[in-house]
Backbone of each chain as nested JSON, in Angstrom:
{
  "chains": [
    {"id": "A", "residues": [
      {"number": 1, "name": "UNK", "atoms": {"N": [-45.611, 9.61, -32.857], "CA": [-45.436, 9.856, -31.431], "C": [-43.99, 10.275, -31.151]}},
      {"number": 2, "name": "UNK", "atoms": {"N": [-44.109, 11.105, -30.672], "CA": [-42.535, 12.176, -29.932], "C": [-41.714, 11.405, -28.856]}},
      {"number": 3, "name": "UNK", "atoms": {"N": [-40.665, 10.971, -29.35], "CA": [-39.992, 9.756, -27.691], "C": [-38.791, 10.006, -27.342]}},
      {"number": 4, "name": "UNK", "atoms": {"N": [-38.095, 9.799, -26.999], "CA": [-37.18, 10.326, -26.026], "C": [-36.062, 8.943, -25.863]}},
      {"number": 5, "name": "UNK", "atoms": {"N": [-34.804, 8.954, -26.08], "CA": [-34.32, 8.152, -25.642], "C": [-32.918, 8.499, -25.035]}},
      {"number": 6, "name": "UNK", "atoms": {"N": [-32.356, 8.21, -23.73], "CA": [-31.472, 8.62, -22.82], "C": [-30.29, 7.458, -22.922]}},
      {"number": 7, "name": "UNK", "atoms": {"N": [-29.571, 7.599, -23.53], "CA": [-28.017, 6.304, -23.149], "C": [-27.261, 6.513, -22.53]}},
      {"number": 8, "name": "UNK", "atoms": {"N": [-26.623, 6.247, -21.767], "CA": [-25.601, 6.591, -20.391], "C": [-24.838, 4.883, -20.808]}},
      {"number": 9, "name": "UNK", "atoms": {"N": [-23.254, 5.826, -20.284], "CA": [-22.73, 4.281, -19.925], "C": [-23.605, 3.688, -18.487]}},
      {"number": 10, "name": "UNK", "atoms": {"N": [-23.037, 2.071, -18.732], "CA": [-23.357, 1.309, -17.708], "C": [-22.957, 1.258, -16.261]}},
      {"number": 11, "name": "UNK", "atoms": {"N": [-22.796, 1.098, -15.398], "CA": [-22.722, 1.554, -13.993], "C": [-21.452, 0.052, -14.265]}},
      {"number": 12, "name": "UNK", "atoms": {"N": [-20.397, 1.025, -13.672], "CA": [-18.699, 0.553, -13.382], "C": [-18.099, 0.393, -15.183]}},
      {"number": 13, "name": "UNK", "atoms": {"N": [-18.671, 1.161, -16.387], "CA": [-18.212, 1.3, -17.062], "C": [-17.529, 2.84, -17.394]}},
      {"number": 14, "name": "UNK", "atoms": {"N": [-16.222, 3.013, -17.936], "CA": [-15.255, 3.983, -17.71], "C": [-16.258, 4.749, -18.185]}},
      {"number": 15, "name": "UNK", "atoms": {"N": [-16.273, 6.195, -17.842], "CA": [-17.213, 7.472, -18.37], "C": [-15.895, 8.745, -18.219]}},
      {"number": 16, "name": "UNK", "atoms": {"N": [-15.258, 8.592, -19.342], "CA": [-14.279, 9.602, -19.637], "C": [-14.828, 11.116, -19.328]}},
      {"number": 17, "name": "UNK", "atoms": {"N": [-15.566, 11.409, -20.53], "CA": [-16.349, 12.672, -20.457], "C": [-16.992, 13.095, -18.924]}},
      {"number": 18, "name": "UNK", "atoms": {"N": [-17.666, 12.021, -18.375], "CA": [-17.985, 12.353, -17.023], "C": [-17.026, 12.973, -15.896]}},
      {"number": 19, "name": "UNK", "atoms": {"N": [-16.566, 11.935, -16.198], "CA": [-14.617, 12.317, -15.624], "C": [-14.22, 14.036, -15.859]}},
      {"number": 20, "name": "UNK", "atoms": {"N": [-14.138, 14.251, -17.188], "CA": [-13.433, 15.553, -17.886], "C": [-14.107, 16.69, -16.985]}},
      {"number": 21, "name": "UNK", "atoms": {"N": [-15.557, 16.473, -16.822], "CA": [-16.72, 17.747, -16.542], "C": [-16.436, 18.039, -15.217]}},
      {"number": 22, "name": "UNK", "atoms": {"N": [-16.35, 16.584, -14.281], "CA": [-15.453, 16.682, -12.707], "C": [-14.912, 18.029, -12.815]}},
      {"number": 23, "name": "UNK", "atoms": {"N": [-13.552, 16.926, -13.207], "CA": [-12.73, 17.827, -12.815], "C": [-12.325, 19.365, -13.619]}},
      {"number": 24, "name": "UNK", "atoms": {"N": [-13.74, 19.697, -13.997], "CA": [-12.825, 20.771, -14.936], "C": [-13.913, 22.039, -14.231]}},
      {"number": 25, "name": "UNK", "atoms": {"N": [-14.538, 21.608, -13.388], "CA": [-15.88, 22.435, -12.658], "C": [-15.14, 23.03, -11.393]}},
      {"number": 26, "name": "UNK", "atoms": {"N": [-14.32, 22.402, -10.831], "CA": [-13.874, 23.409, -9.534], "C": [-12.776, 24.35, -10.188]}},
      {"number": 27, "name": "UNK", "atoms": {"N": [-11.957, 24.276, -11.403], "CA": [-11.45, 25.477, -11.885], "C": [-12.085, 26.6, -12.551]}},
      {"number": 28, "name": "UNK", "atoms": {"N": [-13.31, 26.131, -13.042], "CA": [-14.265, 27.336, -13.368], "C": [-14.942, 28.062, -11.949]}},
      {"number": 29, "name": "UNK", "atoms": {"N": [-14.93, 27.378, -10.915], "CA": [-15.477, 28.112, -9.494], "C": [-16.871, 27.19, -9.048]}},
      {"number": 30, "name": "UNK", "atoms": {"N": [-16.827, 25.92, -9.856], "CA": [-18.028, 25.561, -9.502], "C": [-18.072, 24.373, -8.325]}},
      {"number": 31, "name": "UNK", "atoms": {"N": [-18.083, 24.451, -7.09], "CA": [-17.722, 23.399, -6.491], "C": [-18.909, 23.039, -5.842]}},
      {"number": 32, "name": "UNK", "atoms": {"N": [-18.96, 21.197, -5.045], "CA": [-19.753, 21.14, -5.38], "C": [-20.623, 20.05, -5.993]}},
      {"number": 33, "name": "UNK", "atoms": {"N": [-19.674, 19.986, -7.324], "CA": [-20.681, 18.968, -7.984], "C": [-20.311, 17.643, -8.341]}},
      {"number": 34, "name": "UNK", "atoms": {"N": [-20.717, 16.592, -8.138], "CA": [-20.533, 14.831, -7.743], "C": [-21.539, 13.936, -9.188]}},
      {"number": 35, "name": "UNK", "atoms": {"N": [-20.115, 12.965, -8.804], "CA": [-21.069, 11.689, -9.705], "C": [-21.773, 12.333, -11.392]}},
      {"number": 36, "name": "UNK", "atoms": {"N": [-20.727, 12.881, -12.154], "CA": [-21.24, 13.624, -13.215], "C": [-21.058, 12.423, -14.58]}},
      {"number": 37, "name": "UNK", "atoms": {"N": [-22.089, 12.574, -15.006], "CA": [-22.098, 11.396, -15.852], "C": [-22.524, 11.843, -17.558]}},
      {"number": 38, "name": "UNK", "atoms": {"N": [-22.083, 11.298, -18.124], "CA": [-22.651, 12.16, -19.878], "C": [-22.461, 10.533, -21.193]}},
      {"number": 39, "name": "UNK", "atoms": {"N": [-23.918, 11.625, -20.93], "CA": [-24.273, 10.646, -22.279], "C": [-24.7, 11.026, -23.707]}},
      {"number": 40, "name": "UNK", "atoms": {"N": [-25.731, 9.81, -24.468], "CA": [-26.513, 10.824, -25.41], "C": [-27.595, 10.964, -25.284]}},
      {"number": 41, "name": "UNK", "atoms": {"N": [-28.656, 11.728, -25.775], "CA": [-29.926, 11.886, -26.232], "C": [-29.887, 11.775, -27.444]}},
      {"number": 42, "name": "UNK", "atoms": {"N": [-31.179, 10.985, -27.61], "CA": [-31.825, 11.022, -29.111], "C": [-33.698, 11.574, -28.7]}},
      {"number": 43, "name": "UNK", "atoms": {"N": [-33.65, 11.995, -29.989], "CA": [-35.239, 12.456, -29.855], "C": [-36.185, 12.41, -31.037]}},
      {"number": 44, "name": "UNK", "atoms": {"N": [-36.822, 11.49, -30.676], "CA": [-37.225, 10.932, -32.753], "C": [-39.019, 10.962, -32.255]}},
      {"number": 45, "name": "UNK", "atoms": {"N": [-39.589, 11.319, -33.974], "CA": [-40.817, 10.457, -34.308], "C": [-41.059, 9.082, -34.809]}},
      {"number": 46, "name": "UNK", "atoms": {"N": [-41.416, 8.447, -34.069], "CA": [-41.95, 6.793, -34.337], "C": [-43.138, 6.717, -34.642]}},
      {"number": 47, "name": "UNK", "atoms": {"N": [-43.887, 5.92, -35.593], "CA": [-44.817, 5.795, -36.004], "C": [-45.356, 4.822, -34.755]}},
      {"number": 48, "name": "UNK", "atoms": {"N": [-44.509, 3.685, -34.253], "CA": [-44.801, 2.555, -34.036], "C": [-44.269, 2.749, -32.498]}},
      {"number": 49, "name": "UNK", "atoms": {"N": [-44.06, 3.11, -31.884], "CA": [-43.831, 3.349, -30.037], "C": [-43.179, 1.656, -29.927]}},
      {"number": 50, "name": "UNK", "atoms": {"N": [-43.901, 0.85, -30.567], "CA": [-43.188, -0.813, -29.879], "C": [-42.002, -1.106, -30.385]}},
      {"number": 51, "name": "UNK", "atoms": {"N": [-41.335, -0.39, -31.46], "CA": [-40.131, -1.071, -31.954], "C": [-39.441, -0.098, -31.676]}},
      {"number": 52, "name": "UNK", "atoms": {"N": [-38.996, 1.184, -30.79], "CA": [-38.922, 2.2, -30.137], "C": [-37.162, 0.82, -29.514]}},
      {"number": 53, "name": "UNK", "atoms": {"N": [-37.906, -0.262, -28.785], "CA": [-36.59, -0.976, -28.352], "C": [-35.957, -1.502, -28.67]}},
      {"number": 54, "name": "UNK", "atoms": {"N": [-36.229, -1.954, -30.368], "CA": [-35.566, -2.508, -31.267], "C": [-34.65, -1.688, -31.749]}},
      {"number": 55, "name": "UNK", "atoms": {"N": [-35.404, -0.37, -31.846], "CA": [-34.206, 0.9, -32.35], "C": [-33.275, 0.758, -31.823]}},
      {"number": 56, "name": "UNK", "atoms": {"N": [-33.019, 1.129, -30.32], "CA": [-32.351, 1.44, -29.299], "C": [-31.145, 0.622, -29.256]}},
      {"number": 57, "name": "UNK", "atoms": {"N": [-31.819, -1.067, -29.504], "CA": [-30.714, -1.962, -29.006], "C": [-29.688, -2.2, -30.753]}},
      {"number": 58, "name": "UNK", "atoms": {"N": [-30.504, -1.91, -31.811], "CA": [-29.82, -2.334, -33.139], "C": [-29.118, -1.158, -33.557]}},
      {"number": 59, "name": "UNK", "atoms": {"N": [-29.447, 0.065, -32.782], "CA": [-28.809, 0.869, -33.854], "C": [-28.142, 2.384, -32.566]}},
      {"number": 60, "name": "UNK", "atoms": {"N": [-29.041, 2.352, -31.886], "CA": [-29.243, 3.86, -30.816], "C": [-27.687, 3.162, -29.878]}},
      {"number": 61, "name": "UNK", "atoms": {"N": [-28.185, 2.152, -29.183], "CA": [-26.805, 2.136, -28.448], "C": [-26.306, 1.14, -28.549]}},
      {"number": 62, "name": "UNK", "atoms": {"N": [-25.111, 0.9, -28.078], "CA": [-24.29, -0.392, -27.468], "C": [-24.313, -1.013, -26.396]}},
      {"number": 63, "name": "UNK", "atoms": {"N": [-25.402, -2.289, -26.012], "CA": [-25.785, -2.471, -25.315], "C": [-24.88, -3.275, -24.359]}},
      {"number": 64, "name": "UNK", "atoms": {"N": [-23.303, -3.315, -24.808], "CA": [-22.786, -4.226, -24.466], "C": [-21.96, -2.824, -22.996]}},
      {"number": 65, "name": "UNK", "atoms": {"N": [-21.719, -2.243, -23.092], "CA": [-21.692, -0.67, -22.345], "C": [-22.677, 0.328, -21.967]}},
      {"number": 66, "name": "UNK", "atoms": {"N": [-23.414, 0.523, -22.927], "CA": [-24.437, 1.352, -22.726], "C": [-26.194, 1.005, -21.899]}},
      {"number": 67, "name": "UNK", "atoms": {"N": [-26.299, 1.511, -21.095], "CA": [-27.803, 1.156, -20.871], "C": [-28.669, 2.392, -21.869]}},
      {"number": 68, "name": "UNK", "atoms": {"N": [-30.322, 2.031, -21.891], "CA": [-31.002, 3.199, -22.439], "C": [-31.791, 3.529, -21.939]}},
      {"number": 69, "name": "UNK", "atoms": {"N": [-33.108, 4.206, -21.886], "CA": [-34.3, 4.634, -20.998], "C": [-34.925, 5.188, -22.257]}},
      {"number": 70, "name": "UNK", "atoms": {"N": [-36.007, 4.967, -22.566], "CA": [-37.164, 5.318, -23.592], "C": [-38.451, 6.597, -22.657]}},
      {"number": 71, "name": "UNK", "atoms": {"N": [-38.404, 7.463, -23.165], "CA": [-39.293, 7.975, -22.49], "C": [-40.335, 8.448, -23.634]}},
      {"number": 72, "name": "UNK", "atoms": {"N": [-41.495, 8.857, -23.498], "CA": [-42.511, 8.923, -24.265], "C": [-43.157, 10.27, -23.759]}},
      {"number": 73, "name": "UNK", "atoms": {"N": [-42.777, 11.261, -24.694], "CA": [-42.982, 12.742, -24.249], "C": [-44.794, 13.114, -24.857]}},
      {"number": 74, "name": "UNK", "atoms": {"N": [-45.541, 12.015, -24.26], "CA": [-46.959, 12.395, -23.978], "C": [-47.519, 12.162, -22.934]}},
      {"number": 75, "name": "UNK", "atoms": {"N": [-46.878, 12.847, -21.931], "CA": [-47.26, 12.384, -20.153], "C": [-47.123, 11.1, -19.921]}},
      {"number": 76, "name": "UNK", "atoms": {"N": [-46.627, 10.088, -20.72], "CA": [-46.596, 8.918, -19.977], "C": [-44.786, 8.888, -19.363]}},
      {"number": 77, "name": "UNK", "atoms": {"N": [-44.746, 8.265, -18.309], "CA": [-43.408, 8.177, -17.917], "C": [-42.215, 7.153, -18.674]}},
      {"number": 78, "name": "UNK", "atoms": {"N": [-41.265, 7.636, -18.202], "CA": [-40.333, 6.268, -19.296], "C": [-39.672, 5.286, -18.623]}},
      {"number": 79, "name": "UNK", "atoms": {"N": [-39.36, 3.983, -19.212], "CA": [-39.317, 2.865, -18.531], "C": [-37.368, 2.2, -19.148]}},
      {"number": 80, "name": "UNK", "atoms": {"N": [-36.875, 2.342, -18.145], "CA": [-35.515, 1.793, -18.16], "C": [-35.479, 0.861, -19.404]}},
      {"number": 81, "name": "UNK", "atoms": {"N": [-33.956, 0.719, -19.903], "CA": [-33.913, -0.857, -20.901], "C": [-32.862, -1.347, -20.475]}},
      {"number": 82, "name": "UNK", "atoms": {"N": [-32.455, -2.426, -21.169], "CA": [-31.686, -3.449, -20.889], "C": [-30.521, -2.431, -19.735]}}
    ]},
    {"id": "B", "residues": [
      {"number": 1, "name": "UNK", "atoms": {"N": [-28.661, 17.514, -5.078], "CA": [-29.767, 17.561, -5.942], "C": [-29.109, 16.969, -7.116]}},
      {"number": 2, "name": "UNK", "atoms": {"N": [-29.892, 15.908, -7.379], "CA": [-29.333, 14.899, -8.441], "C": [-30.446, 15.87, -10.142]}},
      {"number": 3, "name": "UNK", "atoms": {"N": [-29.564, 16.053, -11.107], "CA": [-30.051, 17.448, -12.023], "C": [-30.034, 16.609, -13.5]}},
      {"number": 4, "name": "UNK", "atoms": {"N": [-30.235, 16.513, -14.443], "CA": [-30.565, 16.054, -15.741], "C": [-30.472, 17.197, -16.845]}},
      {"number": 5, "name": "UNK", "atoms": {"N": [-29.596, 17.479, -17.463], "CA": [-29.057, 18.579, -18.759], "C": [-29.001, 17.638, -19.927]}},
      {"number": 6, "name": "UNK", "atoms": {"N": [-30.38, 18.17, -20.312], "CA": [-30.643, 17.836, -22.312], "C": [-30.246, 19.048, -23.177]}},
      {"number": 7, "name": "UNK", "atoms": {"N": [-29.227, 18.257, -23.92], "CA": [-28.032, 19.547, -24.399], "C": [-28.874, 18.744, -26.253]}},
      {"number": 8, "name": "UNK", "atoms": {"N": [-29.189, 19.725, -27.478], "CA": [-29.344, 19.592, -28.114], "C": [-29.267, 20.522, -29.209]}},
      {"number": 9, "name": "UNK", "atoms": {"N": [-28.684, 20.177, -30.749], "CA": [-28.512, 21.42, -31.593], "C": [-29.893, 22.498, -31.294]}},
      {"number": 10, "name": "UNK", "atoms": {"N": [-29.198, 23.91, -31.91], "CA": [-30.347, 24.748, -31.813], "C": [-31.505, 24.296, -33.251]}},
      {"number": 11, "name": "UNK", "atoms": {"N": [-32.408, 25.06, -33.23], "CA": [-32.973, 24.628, -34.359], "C": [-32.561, 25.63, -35.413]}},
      {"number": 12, "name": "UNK", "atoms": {"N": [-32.042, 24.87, -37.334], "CA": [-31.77, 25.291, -37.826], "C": [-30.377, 24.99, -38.196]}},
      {"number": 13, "name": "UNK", "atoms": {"N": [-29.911, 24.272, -37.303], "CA": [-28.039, 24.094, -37.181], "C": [-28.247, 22.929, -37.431]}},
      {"number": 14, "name": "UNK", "atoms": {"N": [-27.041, 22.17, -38.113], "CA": [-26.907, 20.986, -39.229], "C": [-27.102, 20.027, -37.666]}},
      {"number": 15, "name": "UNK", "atoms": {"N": [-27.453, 18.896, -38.084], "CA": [-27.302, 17.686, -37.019], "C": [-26.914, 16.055, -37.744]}},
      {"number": 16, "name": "UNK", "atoms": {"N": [-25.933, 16.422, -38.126], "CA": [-25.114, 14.959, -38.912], "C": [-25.534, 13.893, -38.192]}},
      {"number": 17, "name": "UNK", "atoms": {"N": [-25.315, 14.152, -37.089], "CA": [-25.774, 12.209, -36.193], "C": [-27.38, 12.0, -36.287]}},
      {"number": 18, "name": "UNK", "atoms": {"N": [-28.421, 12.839, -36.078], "CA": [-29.694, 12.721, -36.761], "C": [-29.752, 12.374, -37.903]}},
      {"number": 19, "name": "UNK", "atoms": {"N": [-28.841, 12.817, -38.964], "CA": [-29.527, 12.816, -40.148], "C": [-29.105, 11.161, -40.295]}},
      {"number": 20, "name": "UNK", "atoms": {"N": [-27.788, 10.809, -39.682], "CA": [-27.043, 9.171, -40.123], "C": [-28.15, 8.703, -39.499]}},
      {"number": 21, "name": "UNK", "atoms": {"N": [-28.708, 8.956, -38.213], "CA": [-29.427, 7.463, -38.138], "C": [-30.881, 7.616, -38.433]}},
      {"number": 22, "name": "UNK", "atoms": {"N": [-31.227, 8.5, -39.284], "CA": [-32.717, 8.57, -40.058], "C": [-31.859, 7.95, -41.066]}},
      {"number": 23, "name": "UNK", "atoms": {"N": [-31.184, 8.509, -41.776], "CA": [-31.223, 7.3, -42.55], "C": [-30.546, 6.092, -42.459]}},
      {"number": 24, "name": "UNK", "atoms": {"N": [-30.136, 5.871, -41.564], "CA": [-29.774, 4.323, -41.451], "C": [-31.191, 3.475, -40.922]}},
      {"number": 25, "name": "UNK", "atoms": {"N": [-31.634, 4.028, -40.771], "CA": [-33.333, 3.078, -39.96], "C": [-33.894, 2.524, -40.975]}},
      {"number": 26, "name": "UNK", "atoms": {"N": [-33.919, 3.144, -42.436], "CA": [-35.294, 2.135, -43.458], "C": [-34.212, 1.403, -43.466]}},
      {"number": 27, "name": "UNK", "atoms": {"N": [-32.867, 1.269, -43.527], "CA": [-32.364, -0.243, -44.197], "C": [-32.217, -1.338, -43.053]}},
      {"number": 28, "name": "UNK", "atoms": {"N": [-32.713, -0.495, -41.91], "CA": [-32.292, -1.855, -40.932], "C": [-33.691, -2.256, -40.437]}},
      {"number": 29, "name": "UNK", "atoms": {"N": [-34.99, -1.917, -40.999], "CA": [-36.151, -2.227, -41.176], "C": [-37.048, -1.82, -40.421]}},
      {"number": 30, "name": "UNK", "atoms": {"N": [-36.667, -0.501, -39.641], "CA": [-37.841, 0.668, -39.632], "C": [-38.319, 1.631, -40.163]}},
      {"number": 31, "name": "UNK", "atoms": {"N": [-39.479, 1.113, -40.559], "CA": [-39.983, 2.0, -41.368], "C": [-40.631, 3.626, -40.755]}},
      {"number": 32, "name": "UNK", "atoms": {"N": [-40.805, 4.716, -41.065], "CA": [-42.138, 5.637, -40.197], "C": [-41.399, 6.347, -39.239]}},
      {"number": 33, "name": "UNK", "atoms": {"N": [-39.844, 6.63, -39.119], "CA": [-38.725, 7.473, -37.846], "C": [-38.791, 8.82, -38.615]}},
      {"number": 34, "name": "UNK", "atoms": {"N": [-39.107, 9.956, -37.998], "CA": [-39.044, 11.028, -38.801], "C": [-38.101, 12.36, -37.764]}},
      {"number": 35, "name": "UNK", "atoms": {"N": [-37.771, 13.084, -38.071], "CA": [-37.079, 13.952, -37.019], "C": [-36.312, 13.902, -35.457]}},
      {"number": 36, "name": "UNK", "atoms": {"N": [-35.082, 13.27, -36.327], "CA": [-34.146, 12.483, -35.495], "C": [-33.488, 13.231, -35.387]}},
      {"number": 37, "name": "UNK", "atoms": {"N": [-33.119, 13.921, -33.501], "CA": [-31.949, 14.958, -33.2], "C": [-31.522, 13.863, -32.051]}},
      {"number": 38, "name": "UNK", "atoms": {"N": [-30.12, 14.096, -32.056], "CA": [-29.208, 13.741, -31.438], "C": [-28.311, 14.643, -30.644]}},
      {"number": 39, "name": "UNK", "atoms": {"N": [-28.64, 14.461, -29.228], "CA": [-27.652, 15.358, -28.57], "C": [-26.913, 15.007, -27.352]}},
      {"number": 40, "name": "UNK", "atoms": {"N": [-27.065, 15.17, -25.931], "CA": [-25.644, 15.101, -25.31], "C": [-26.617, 15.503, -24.043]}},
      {"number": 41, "name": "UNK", "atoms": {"N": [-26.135, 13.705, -23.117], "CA": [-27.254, 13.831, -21.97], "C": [-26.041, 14.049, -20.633]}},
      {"number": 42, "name": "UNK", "atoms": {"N": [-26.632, 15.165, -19.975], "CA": [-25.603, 15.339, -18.212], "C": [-26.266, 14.88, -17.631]}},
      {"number": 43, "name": "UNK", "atoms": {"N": [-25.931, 14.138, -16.537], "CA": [-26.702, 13.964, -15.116], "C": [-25.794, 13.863, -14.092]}},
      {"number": 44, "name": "UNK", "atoms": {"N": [-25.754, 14.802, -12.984], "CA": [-24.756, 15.013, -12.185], "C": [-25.345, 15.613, -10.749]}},
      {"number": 45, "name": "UNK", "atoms": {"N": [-24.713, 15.67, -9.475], "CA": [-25.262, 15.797, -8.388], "C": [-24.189, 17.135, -8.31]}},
      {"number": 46, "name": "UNK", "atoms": {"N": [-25.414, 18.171, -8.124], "CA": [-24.698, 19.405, -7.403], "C": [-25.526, 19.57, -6.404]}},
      {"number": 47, "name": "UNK", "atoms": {"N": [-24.852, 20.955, -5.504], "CA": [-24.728, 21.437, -4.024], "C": [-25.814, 22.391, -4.397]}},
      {"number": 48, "name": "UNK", "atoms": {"N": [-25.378, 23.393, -5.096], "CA": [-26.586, 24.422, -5.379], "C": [-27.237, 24.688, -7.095]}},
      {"number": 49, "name": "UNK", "atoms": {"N": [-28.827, 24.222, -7.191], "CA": [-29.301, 24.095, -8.308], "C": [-28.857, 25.406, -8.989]}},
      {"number": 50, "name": "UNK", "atoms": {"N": [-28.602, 26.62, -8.109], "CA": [-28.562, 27.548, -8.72], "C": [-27.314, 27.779, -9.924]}},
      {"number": 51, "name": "UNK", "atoms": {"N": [-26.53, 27.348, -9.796], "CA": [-25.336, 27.505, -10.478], "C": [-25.523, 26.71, -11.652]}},
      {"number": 52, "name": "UNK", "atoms": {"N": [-26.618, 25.764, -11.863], "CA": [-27.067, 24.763, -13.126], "C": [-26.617, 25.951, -14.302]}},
      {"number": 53, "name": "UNK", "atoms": {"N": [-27.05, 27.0, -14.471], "CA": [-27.495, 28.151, -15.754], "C": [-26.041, 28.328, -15.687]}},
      {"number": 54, "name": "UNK", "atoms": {"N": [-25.728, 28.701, -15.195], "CA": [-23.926, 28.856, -15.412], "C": [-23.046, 27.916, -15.595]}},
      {"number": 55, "name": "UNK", "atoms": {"N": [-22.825, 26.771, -15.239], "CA": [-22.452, 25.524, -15.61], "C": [-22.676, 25.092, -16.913]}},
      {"number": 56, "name": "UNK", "atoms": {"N": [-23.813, 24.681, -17.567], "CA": [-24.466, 24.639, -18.717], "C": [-23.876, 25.632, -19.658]}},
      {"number": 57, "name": "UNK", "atoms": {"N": [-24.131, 27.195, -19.327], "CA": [-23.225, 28.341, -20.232], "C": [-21.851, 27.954, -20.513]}},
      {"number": 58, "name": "UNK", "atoms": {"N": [-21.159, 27.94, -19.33], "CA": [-20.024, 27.802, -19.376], "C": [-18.765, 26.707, -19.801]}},
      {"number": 59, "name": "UNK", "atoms": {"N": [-19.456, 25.315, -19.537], "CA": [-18.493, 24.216, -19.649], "C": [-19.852, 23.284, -20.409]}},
      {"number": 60, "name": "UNK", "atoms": {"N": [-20.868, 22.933, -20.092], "CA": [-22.065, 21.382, -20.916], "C": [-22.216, 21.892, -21.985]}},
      {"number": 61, "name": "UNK", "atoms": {"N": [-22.43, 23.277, -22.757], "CA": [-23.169, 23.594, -23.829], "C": [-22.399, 24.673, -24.389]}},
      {"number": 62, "name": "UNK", "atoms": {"N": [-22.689, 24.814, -25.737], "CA": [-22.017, 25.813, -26.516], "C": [-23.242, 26.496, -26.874]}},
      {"number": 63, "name": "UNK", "atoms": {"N": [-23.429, 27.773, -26.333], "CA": [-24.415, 28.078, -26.506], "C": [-24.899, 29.097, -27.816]}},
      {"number": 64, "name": "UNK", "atoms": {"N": [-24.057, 28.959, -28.87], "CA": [-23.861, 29.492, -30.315], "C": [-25.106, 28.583, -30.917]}},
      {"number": 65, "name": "UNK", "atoms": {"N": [-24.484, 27.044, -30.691], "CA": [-24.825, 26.186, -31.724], "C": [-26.15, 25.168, -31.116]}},
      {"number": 66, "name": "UNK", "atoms": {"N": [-26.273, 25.233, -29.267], "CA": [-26.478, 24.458, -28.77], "C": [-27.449, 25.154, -27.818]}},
      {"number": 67, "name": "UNK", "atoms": {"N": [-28.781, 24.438, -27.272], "CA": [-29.694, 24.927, -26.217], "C": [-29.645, 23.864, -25.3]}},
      {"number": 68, "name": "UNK", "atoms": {"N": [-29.9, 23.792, -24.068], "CA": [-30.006, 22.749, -23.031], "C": [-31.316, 23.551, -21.887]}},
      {"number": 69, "name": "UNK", "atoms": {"N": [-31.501, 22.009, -21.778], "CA": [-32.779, 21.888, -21.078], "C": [-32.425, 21.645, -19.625]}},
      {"number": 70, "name": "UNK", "atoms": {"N": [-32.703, 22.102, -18.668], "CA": [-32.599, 21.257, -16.843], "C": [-33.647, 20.611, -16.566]}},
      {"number": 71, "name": "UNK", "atoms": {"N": [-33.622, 19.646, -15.86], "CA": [-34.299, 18.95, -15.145], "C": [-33.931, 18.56, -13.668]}},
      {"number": 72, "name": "UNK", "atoms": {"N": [-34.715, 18.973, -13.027], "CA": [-34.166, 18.407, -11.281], "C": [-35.072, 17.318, -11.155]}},
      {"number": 73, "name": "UNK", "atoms": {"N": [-34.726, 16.216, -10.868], "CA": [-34.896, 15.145, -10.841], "C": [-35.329, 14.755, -9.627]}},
      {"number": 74, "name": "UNK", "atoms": {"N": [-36.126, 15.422, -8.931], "CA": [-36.968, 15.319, -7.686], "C": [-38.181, 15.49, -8.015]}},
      {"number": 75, "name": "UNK", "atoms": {"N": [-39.041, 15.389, -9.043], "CA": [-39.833, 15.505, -9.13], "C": [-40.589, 16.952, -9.723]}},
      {"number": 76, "name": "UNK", "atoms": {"N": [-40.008, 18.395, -10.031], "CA": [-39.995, 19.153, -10.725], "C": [-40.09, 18.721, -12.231]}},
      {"number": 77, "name": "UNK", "atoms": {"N": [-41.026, 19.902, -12.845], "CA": [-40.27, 19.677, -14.237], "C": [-39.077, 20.684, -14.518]}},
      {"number": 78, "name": "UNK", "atoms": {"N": [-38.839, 20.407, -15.778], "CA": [-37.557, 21.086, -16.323], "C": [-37.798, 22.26, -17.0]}},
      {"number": 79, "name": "UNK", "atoms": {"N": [-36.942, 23.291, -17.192], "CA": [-37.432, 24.413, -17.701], "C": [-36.466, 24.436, -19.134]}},
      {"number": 80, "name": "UNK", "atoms": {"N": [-37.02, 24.7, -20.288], "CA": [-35.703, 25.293, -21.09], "C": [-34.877, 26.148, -21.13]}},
      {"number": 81, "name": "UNK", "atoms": {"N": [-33.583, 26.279, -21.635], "CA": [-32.564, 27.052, -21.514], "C": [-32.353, 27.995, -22.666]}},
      {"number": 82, "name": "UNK", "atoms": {"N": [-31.341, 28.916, -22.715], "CA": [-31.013, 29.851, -23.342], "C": [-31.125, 28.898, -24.736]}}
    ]}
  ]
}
């Protein structure tokens, strides 16, 4: 099964890169654009969809900063994590 | 319009952070993870969706090595990118 996993820092944790894209968009002409945030994607086959959150928290992110979101790219929607 | 940019190698172009954590997964005791890409998640609030394709070109993605996906996050789906 094809899944999807989204990590973003945590909400009031520093987001440098988010920061960088700010401010580097109204000197390219792009104004405008708010609250820019960057993270990673991962995009894997799992045999097993249930340990999908075991991945996430042991190895995909740092849960101590990072939140994740699992999404499951067979029409089902994806459900926030820690 | 709150927007979602899945920035990921093209296909064919090396992906070192896929390949580390395929193989870091059998030793940390998942078994069955097969085609692990790793890439680089935006989510940011712009004024006009239109400027997404140029933004993305210009400053989120390298578009040599790299394709990105949009998503408007209102309920649309996302279309792929260059």
């Amino acid at each position: 099964m094809r899944a999807r996993v989204l990590i973003r820092p945590k909400a009031g944790i520093l987001d440098p890169q988010g920061q960088a894209v700010e401010r580097a968009l109204p000197a390219l002409g792009f104004a405008g654009v708010e609250h820019v945030h960057v993270g990673r994607l991962v995009e894997l086959d799992v045999r097993d969809a249930a340990e999908l959150d075991q991945i996430c928290q042991k190895l995909l992110s740092n849960p101590l900063i990072e939140e994740y979101e699992i999404q499951l790219l067979d029409g089902q929607n994806g459900a926030p994590g820690s």
